[in-house]
N, C-alpha and C positions, 0 to 999 in steps of 0.2 A: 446263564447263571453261574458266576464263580462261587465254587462251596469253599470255607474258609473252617478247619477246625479250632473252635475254642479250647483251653483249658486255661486249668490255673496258672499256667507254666508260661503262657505264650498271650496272657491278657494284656501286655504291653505294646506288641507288636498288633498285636489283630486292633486296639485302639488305634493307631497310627496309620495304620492301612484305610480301618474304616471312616476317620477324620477326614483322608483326602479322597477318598469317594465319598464322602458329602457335599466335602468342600467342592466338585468338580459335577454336582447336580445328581448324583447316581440315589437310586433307592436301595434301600438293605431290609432283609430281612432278618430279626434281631431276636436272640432269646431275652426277656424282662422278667420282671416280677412276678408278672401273673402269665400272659401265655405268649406265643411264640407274637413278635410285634413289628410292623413294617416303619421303616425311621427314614426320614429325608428332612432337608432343612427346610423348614414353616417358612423361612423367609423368601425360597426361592421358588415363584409361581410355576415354573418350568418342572419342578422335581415335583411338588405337590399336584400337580395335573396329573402327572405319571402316577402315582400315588392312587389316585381316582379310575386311571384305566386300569392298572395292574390286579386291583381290588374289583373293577365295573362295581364301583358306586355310584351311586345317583348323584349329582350334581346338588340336589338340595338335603345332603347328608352331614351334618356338621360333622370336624375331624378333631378327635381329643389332641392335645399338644403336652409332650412333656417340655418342663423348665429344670432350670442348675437349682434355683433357690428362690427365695421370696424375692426379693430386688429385681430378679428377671420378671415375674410374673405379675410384679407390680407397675411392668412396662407398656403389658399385656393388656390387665384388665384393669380396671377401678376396685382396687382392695380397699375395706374401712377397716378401722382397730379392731374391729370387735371379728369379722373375716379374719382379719390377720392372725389373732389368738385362735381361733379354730384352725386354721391352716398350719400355725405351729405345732400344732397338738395330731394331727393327721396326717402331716408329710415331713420327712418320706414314708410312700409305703402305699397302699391298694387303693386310694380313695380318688376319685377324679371330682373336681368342687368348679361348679359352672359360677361362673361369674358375669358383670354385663363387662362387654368387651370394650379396649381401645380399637379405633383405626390404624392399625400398625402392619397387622399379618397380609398375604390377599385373599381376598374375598371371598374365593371358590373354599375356603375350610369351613366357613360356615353359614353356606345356604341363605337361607334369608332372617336367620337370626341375629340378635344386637347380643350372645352372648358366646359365651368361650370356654371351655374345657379344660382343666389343667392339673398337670398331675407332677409332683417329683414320684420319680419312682426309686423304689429298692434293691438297687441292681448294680453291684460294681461296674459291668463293661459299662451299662447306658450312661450312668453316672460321672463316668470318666470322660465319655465324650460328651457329654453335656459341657460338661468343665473346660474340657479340650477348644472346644471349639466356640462356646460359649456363644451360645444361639439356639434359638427354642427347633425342636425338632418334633413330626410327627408322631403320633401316641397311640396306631387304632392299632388294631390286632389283624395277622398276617393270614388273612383268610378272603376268598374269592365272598364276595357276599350274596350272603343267602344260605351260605354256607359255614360250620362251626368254626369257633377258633380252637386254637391247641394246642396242647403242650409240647405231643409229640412231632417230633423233627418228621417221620414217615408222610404221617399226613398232609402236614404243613406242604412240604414236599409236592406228593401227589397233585393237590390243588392246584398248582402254578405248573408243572412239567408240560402240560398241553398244550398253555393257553400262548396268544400270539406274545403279548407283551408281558416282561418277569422282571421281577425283585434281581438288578445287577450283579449285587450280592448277598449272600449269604451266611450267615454265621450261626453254625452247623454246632452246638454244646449240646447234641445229645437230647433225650428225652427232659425235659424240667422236671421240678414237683408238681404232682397235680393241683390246679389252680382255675377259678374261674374270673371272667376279666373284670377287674377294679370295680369298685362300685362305686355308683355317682350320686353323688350329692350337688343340687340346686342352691346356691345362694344366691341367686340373682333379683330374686324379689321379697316381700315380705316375712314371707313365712320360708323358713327351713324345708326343702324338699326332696324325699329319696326317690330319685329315677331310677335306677337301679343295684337291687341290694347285692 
């Protein structure tokens, strides 16, 4: 694991470092909005597999996806007008809004469901690489599961030091504010749905 210090000083460079390890399949472990977040590019099944070890998640575990903006996520999933006006009113920022999915991503993000996850987040660095690279990227939280996620870098840390397979890189800003992970919101059928508040 390369640990990489953020600050306000240096958010220029650590973008452009972390671009080309995207671009080159690698996973990062990323400070977000809400807590410490594992990022790789959704498009590349190779990096999003790793993703799945690095985590030991279950294979039938769908995986949140952050987007740049609405345009991308209307690449993604099947938006209507009336989603659209909710998703302007809620992103960016904590809220992740499932929707029924396009055939676009691969398959291993989301188990055996017809639907998708999606979040802008509130976060200068994610933001920028969003932009930067402009292609939807992983969104779950940087946590062995089973186990919590966090804010704190110690922890976060902890988790992955042992294990065979690690987050490439690192982007090491410190403890965040405290935060619990986005809450999710179901638009995918009928009725409005809170999965988790």
């Amino acid at each position: 694991m390369r640990i990489l210090k953020v600050d306000k000083k240096n958010l220029r460079k650590v973008v452009r470092i972390t671009e080309k390890s995207i671009k080159k399949g690698e996973v990062i472990l990323c400070p977000t909005d809400t807590v410490y977040g594992i990022l790789a590019d959704a498009t590349n099944k190779k990096a999003v597999e790793r993703v799945f070890q690095i985590k030991k998640r279950s294979r039938g575990k769908p995986t949140p996806i952050f987007v740049k903006d609405i345009k991308m996520a209307k690449k993604l999933a099947f938006v209507d007008k009336k989603q659209e006006k909710f998703l302007k009113i809620v992103w960016p920022g904590k809220v992740t809004v499932v929707l029924k999915r396009r055939d676009v991503l691969p398959k291993i993000l989301f188990g055996r469901t017809k639907t998708i996850g999606l979040r802008i987040p509130d976060y200068k660095l994610v933001n920028n690489l969003l932009l930067k690279l402009n292609r939807p990227l992983t969104g779950t939280s940087a946590n062995v599961s089973g186990k919590p996620a966090s804010t704190k870098i110690k922890e976060v840390l902890r988790q992955f030091e042992k294990e065979k397979i690690k987050p490439d890189l690192v982007l090491d800003a410190g403890n965040l504010k405290p935060s619990s992970p986005s809450k999710v919101i179901d638009l995918s059928g009928r009725k409005i749905k809170i999965l988790r508040r």
